[in-house]
Chimera marker file (.cmm) of the C-alpha trace (Angstrom):
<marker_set name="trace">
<marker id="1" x="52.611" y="-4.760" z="-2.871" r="1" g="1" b="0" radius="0.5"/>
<marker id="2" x="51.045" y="-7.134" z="-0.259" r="1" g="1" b="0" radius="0.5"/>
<marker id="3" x="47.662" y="-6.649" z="1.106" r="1" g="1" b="0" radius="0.5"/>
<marker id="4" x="47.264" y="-7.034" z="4.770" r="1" g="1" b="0" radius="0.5"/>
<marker id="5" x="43.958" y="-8.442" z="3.780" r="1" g="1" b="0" radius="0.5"/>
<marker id="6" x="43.291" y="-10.617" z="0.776" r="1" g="1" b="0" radius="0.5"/>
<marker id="7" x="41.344" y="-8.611" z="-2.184" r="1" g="1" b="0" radius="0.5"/>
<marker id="8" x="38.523" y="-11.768" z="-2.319" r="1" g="1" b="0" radius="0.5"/>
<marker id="9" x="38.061" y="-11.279" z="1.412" r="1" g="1" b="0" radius="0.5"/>
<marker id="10" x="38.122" y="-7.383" z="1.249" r="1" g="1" b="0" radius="0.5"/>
<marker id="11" x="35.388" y="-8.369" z="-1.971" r="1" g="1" b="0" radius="0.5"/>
<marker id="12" x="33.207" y="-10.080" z="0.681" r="1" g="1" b="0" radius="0.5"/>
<marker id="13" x="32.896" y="-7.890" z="3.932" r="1" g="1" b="0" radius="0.5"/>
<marker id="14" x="32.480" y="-4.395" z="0.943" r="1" g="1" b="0" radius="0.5"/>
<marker id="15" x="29.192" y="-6.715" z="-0.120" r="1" g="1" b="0" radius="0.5"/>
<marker id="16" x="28.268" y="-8.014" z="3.178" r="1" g="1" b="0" radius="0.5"/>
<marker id="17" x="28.387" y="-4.016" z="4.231" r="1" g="1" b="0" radius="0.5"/>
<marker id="18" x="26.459" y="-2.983" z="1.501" r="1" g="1" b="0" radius="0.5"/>
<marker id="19" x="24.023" y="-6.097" z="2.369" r="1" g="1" b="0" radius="0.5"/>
<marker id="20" x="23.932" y="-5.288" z="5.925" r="1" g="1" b="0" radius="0.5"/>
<marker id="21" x="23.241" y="-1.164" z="5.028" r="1" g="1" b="0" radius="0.5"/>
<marker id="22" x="20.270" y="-2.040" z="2.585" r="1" g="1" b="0" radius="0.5"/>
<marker id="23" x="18.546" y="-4.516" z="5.283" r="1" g="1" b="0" radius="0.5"/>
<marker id="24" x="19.087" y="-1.326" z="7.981" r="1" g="1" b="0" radius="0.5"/>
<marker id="25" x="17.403" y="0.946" z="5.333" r="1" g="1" b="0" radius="0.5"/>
<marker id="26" x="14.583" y="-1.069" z="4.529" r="1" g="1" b="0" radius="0.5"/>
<marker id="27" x="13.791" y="-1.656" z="8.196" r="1" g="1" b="0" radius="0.5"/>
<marker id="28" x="13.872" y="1.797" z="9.508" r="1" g="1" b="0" radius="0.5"/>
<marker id="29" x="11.230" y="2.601" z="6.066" r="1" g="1" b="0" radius="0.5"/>
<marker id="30" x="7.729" y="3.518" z="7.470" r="1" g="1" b="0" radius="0.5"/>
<marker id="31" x="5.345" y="1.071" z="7.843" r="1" g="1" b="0" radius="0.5"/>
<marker id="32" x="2.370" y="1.478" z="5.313" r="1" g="1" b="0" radius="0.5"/>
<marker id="33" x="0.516" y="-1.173" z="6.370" r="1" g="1" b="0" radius="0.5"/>
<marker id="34" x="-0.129" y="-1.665" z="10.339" r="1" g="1" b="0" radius="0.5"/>
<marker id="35" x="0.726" y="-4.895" z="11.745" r="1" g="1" b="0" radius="0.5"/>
<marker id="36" x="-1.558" y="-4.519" z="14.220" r="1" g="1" b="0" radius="0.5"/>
<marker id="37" x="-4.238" y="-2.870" z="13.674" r="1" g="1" b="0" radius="0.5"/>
<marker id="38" x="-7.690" y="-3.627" z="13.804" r="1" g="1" b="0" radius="0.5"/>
<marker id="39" x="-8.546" y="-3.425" z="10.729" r="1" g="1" b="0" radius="0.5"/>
<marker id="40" x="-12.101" y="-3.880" z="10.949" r="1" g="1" b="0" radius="0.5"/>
<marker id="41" x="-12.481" y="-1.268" z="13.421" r="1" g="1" b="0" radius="0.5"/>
<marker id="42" x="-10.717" y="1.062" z="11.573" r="1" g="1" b="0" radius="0.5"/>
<marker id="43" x="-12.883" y="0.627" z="8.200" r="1" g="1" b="0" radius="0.5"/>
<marker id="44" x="-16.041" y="1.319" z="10.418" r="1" g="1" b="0" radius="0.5"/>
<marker id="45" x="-14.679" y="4.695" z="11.955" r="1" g="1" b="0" radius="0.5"/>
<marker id="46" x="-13.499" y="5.367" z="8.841" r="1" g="1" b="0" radius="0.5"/>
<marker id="47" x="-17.111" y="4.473" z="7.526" r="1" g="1" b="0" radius="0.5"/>
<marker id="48" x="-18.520" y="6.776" z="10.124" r="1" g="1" b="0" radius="0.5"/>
<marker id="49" x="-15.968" y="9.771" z="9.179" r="1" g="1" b="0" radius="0.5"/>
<marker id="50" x="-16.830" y="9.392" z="5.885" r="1" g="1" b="0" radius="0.5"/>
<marker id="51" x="-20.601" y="9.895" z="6.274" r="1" g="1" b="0" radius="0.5"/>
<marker id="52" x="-19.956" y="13.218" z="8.093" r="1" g="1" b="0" radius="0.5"/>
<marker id="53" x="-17.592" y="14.554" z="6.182" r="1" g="1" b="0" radius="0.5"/>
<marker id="54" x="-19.461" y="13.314" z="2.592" r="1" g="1" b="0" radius="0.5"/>
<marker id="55" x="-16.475" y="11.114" z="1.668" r="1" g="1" b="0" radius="0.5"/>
<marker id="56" x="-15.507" y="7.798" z="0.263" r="1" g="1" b="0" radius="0.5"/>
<marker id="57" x="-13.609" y="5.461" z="2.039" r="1" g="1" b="0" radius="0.5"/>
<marker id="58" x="-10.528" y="3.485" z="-0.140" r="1" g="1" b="0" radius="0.5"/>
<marker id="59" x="-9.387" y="0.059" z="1.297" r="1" g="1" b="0" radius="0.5"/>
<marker id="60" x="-5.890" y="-0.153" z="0.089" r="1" g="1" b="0" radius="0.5"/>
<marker id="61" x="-4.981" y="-4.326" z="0.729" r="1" g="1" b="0" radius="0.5"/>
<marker id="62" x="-1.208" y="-5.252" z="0.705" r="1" g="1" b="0" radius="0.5"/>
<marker id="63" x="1.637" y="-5.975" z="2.897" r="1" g="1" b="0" radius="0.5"/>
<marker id="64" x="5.197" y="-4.156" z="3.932" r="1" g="1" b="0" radius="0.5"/>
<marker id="65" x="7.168" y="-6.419" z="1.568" r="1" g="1" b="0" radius="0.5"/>
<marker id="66" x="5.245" y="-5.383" z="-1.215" r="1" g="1" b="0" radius="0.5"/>
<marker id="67" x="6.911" y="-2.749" z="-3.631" r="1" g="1" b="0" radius="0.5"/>
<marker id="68" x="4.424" y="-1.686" z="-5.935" r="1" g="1" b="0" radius="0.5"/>
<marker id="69" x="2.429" y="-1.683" z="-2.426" r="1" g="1" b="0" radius="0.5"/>
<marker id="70" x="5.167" y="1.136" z="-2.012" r="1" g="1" b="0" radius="0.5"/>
<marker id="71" x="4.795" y="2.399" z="-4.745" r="1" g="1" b="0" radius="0.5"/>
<marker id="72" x="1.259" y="3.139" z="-4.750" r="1" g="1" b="0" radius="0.5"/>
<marker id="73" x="1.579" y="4.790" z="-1.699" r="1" g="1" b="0" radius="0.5"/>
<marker id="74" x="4.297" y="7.097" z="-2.473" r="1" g="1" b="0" radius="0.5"/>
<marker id="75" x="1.507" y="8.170" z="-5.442" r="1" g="1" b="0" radius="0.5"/>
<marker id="76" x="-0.899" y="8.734" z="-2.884" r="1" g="1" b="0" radius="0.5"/>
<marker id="77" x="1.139" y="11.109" z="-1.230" r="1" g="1" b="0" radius="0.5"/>
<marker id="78" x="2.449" y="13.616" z="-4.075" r="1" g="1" b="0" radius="0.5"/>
<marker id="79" x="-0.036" y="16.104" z="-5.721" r="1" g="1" b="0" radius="0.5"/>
<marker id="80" x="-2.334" y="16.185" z="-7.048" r="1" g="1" b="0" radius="0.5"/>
<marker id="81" x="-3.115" y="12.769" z="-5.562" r="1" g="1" b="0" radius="0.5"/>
<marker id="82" x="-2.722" y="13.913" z="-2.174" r="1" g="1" b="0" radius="0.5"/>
<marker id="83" x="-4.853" y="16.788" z="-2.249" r="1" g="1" b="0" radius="0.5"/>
<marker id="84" x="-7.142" y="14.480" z="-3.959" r="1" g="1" b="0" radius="0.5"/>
<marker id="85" x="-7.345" y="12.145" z="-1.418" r="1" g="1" b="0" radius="0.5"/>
<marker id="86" x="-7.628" y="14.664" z="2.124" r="1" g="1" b="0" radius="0.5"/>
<marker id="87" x="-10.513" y="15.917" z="0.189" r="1" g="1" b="0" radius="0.5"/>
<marker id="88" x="-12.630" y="13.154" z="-0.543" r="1" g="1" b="0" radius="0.5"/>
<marker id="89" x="-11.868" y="10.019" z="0.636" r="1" g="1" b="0" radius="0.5"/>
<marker id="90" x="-10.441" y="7.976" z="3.790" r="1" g="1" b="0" radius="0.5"/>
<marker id="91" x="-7.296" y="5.734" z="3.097" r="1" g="1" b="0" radius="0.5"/>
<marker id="92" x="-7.210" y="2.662" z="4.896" r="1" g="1" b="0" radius="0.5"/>
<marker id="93" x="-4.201" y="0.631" z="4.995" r="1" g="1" b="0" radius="0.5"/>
<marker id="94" x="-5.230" y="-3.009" z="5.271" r="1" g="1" b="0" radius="0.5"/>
<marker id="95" x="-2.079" y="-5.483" z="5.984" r="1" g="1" b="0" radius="0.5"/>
<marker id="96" x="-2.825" y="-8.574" z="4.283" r="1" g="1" b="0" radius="0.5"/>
<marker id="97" x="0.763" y="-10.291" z="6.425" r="1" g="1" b="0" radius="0.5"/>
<marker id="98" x="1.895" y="-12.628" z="3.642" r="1" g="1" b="0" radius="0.5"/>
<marker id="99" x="-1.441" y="-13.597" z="2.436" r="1" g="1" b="0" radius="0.5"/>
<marker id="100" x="-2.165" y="-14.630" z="5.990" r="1" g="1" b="0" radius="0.5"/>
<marker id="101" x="-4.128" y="-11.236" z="7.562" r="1" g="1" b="0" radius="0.5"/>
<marker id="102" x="-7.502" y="-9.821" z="6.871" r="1" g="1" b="0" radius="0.5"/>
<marker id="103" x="-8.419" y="-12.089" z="3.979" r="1" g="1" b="0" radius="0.5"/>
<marker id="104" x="-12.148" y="-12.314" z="5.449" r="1" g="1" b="0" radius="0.5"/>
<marker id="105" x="-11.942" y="-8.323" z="4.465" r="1" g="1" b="0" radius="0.5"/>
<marker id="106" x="-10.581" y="-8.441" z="1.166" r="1" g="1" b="0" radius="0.5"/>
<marker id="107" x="-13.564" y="-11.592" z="0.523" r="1" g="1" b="0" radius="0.5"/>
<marker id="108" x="-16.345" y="-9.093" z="2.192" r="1" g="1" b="0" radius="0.5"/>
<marker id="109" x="-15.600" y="-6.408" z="-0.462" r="1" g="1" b="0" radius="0.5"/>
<marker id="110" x="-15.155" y="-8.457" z="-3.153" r="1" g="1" b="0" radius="0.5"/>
<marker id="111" x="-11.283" y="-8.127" z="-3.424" r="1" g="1" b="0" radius="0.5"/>
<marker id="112" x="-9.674" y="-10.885" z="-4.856" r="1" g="1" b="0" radius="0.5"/>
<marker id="113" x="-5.817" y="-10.981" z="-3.611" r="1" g="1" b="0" radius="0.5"/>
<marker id="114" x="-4.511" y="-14.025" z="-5.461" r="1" g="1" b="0" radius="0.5"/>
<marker id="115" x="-4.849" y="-11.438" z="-8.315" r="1" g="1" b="0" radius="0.5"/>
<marker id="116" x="-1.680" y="-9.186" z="-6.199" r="1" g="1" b="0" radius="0.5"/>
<marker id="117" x="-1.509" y="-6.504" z="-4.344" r="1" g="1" b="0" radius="0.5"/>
<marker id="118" x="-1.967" y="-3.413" z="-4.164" r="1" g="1" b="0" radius="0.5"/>
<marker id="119" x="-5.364" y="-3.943" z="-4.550" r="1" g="1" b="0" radius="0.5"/>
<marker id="120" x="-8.133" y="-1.516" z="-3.540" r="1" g="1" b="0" radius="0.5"/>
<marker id="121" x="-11.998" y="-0.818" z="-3.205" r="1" g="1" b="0" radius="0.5"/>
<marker id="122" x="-13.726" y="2.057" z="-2.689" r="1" g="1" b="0" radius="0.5"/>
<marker id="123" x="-17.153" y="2.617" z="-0.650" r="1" g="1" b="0" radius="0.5"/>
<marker id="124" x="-19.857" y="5.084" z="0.341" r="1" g="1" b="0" radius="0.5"/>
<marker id="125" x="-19.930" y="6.262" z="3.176" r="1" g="1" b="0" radius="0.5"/>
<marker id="126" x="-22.756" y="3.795" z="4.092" r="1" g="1" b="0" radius="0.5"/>
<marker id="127" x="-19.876" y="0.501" z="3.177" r="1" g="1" b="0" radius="0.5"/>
<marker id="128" x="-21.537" y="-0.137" z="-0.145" r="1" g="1" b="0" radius="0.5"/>
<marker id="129" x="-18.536" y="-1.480" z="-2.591" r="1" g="1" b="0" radius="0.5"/>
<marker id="130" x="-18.376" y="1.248" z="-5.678" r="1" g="1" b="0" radius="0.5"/>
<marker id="131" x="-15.095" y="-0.263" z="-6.814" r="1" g="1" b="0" radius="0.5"/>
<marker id="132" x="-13.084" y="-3.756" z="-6.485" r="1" g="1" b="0" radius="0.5"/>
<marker id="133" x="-10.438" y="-4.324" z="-7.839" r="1" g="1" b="0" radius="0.5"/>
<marker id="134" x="-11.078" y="-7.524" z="-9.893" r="1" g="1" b="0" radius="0.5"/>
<marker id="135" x="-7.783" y="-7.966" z="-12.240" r="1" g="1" b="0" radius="0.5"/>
<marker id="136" x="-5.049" y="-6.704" z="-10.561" r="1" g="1" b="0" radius="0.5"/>
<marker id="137" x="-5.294" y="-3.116" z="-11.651" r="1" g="1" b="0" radius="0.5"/>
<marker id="138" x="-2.480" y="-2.213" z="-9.328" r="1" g="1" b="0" radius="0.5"/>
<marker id="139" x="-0.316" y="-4.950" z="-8.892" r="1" g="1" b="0" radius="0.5"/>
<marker id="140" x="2.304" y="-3.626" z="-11.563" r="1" g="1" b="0" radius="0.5"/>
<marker id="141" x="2.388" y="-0.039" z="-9.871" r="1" g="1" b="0" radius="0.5"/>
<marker id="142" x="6.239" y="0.482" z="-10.462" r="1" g="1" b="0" radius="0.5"/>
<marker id="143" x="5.425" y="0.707" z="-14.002" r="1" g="1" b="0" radius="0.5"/>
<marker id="144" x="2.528" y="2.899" z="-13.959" r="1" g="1" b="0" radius="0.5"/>
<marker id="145" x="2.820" y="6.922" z="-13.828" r="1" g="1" b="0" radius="0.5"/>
<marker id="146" x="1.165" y="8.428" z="-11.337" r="1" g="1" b="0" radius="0.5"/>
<marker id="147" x="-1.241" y="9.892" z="-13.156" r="1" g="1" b="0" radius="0.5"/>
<marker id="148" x="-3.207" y="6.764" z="-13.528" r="1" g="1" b="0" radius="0.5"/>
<marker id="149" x="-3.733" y="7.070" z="-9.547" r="1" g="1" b="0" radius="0.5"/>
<marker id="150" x="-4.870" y="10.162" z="-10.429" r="1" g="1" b="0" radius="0.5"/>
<marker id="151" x="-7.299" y="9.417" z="-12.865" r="1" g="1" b="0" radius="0.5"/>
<marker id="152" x="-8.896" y="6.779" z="-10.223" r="1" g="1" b="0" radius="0.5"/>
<marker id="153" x="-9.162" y="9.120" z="-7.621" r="1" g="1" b="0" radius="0.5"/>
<marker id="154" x="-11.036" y="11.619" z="-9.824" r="1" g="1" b="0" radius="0.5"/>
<marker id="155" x="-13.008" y="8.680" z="-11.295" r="1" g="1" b="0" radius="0.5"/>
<marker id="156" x="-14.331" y="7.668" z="-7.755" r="1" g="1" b="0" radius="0.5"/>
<marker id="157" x="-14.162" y="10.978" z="-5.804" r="1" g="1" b="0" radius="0.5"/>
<marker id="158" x="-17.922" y="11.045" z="-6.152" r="1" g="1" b="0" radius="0.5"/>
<link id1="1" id2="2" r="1" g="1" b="0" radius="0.2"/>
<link id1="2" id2="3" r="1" g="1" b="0" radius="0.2"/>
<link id1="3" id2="4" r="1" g="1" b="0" radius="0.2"/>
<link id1="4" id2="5" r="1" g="1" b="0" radius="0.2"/>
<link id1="5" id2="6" r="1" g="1" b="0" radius="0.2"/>
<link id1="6" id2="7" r="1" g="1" b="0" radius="0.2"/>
<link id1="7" id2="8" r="1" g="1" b="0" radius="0.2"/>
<link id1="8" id2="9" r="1" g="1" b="0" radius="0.2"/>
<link id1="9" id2="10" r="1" g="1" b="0" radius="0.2"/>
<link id1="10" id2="11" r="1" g="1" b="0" radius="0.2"/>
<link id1="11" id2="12" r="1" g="1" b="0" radius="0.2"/>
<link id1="12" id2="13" r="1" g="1" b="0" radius="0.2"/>
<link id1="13" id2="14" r="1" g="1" b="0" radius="0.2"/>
<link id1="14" id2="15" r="1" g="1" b="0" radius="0.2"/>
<link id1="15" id2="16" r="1" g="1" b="0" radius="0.2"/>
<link id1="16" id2="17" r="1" g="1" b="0" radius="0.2"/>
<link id1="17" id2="18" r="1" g="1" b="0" radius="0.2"/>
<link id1="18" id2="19" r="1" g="1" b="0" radius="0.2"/>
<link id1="19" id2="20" r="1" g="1" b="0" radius="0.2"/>
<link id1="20" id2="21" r="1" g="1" b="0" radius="0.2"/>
<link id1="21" id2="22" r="1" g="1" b="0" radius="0.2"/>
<link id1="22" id2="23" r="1" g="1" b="0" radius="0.2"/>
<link id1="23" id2="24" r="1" g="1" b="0" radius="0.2"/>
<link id1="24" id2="25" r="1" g="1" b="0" radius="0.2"/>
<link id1="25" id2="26" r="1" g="1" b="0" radius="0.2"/>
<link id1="26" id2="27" r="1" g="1" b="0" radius="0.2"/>
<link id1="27" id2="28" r="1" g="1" b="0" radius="0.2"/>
<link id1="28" id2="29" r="1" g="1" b="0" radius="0.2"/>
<link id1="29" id2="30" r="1" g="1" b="0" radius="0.2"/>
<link id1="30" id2="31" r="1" g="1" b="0" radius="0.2"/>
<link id1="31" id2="32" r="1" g="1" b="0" radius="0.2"/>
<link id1="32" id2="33" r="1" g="1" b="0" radius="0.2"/>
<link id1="33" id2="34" r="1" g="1" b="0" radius="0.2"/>
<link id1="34" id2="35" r="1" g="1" b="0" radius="0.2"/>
<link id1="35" id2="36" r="1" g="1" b="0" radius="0.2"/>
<link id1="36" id2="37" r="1" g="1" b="0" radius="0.2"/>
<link id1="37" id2="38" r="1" g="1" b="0" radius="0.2"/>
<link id1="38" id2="39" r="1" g="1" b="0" radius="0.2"/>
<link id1="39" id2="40" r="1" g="1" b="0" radius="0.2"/>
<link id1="40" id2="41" r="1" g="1" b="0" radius="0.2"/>
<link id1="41" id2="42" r="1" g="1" b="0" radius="0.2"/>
<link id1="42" id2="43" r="1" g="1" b="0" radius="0.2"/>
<link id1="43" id2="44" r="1" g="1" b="0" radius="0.2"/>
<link id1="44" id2="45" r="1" g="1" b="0" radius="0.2"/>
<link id1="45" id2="46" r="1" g="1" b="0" radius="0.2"/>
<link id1="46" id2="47" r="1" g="1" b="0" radius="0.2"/>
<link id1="47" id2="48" r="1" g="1" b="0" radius="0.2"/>
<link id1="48" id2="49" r="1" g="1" b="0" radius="0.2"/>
<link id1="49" id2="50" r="1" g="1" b="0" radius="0.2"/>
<link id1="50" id2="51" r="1" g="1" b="0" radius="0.2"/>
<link id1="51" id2="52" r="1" g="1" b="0" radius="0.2"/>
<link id1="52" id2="53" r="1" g="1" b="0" radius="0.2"/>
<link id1="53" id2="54" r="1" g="1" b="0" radius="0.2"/>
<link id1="54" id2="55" r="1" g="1" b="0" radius="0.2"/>
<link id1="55" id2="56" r="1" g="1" b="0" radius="0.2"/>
<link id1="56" id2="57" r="1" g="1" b="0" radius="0.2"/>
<link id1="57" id2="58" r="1" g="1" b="0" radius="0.2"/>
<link id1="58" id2="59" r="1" g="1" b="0" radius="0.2"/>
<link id1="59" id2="60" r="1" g="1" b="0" radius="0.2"/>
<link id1="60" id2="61" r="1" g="1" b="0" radius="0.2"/>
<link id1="61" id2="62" r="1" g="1" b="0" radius="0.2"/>
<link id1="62" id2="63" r="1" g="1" b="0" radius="0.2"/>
<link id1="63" id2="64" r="1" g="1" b="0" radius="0.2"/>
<link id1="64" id2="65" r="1" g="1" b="0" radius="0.2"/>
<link id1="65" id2="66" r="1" g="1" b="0" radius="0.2"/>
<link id1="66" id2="67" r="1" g="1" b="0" radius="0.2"/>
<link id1="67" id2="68" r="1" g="1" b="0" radius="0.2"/>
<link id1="68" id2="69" r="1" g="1" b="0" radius="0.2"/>
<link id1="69" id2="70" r="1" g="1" b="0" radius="0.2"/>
<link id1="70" id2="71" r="1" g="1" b="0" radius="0.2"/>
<link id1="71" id2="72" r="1" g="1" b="0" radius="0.2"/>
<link id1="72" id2="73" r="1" g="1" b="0" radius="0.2"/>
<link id1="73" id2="74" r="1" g="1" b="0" radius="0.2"/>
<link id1="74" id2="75" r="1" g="1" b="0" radius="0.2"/>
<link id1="75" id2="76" r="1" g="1" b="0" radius="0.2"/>
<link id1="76" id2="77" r="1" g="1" b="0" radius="0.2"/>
<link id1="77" id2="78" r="1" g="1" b="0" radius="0.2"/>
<link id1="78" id2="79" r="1" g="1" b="0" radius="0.2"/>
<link id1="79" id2="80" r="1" g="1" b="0" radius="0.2"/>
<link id1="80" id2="81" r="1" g="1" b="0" radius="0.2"/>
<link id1="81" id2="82" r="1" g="1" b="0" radius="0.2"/>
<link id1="82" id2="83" r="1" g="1" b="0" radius="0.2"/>
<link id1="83" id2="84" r="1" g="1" b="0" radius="0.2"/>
<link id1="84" id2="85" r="1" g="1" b="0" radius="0.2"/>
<link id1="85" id2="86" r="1" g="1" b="0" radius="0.2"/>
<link id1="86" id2="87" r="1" g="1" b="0" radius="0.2"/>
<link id1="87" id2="88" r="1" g="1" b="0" radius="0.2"/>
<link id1="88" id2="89" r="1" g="1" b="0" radius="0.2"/>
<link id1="89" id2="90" r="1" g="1" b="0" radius="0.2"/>
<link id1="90" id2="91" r="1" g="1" b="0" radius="0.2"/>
<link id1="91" id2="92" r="1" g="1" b="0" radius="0.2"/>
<link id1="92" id2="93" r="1" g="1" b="0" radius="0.2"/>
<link id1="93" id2="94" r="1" g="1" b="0" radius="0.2"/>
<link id1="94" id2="95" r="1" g="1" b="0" radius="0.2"/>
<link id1="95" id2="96" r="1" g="1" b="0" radius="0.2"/>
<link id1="96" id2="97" r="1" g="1" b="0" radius="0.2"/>
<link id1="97" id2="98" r="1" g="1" b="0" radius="0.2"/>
<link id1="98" id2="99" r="1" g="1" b="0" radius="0.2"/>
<link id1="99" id2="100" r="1" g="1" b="0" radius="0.2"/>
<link id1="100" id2="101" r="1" g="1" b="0" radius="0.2"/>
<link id1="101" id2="102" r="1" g="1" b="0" radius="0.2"/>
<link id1="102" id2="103" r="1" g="1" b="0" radius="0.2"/>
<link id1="103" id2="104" r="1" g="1" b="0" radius="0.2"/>
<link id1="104" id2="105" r="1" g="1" b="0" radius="0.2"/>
<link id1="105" id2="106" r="1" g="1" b="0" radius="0.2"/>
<link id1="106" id2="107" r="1" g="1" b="0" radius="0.2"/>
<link id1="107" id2="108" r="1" g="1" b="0" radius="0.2"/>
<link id1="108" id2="109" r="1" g="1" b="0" radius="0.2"/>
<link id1="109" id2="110" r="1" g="1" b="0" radius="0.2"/>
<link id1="110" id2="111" r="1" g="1" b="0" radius="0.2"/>
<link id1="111" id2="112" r="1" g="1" b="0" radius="0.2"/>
<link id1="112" id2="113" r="1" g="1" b="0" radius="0.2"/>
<link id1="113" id2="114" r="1" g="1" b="0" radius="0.2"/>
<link id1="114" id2="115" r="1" g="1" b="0" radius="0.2"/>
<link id1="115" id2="116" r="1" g="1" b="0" radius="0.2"/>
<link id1="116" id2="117" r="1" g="1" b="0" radius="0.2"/>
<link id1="117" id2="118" r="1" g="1" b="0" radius="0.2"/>
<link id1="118" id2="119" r="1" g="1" b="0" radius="0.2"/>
<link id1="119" id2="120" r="1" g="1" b="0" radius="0.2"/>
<link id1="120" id2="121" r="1" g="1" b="0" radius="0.2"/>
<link id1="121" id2="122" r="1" g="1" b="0" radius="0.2"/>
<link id1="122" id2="123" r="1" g="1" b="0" radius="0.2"/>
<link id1="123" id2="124" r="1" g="1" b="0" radius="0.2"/>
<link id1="124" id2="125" r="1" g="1" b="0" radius="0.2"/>
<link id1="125" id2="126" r="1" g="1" b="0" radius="0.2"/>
<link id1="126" id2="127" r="1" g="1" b="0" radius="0.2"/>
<link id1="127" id2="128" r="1" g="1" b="0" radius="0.2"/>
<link id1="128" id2="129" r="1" g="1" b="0" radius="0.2"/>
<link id1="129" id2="130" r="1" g="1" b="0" radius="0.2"/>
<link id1="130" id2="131" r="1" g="1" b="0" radius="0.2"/>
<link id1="131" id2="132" r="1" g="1" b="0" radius="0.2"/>
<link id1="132" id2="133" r="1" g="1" b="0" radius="0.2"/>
<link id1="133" id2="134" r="1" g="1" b="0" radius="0.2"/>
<link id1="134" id2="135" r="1" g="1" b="0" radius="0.2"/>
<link id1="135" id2="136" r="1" g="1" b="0" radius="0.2"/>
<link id1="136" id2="137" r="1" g="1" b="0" radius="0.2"/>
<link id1="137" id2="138" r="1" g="1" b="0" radius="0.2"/>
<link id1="138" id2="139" r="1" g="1" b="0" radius="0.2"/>
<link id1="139" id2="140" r="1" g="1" b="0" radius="0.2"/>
<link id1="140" id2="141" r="1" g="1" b="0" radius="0.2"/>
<link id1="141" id2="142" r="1" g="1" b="0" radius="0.2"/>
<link id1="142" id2="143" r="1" g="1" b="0" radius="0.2"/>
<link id1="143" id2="144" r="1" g="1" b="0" radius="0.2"/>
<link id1="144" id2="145" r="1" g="1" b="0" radius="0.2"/>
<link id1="145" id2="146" r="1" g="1" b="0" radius="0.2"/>
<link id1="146" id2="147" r="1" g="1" b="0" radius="0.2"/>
<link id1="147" id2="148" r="1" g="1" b="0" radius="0.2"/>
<link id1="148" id2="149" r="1" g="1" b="0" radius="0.2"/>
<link id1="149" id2="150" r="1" g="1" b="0" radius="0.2"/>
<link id1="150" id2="151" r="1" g="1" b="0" radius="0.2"/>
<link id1="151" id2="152" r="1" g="1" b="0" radius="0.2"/>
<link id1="152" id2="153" r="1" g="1" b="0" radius="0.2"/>
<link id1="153" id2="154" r="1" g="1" b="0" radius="0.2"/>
<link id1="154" id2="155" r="1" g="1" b="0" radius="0.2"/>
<link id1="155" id2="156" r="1" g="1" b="0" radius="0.2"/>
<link id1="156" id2="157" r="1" g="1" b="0" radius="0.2"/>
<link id1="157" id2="158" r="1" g="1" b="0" radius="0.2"/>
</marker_set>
């Protein structure tokens, strides 16, 4: 039996498709990290929030690209993490580009990036760093369970 179109092209457009389909996928994903936000502006309302409502404020640094960025995200948003979170702190989503964005934050807060990302820090309400991450804590987040976001929240809930 002939094929009207050789198997080793057939081969090529199935992948390309399947290429194609994954890029469409990945692009229509939510956007954790804004591209263009201001993010300095948005850790001092935060700041401000925080001091009326008797919360901490977690700066979450990392970039759209970033999988265990994903990740950690994803963990932020399933319980007991998320009910966590509404009631004590204020996430903030800094975009860190590709190591290009924001890097005058992550220095400010004592955040060292060239560690990876995710990488967070946690204030009082009045910007005073409680927590920095120093080692990298969270750059390996697709092989962490979720309940080690869990035990950070409670650890820093205040």
């Amino acid at each position: 039996m002939k094929h009207s179109v050789p198997v080793g092209r057939f081969a090529s457009f199935t992948l390309a498709a399947i290429c194609l389909s994954a890029t469409i996928i990945v692009a229509q994903e939510r956007a954790i990290y804004p591209e263009k936000a201001d993010a300095k502006t948005e850790i001092q309302r935060a700041l401000i929030k925080a001091g009326k409502e008797k919360k901490r404020v977690i700066l979450d640094f990392g970039g759209n690209w970033c999988g265990d960025c994903r990740v950690l995200d994803a963990h932020f948003h399933k319980e007991p993490n998320s009910s966590l979170l509404a009631k004590s702190f204020i996430l903030i989503d800094v975009n860190i580009g590709h190591g290009d964005m924001n890097l005058d934050i992550a220095k400010k807060y004592g955040v060292p990036l060239e560690k990876g990302v995710p990488a967070l820090a946690v204030l009082d309400a009045k910007g005073q760093v409680l927590y920095s991450q120093k080692n990298g804590e969270f750059e390996s987040m697709r092989s962490m369970d979720p309940a080690s976001v869990t035990a950070f929240l409670k650890r820093w809930k205040g």
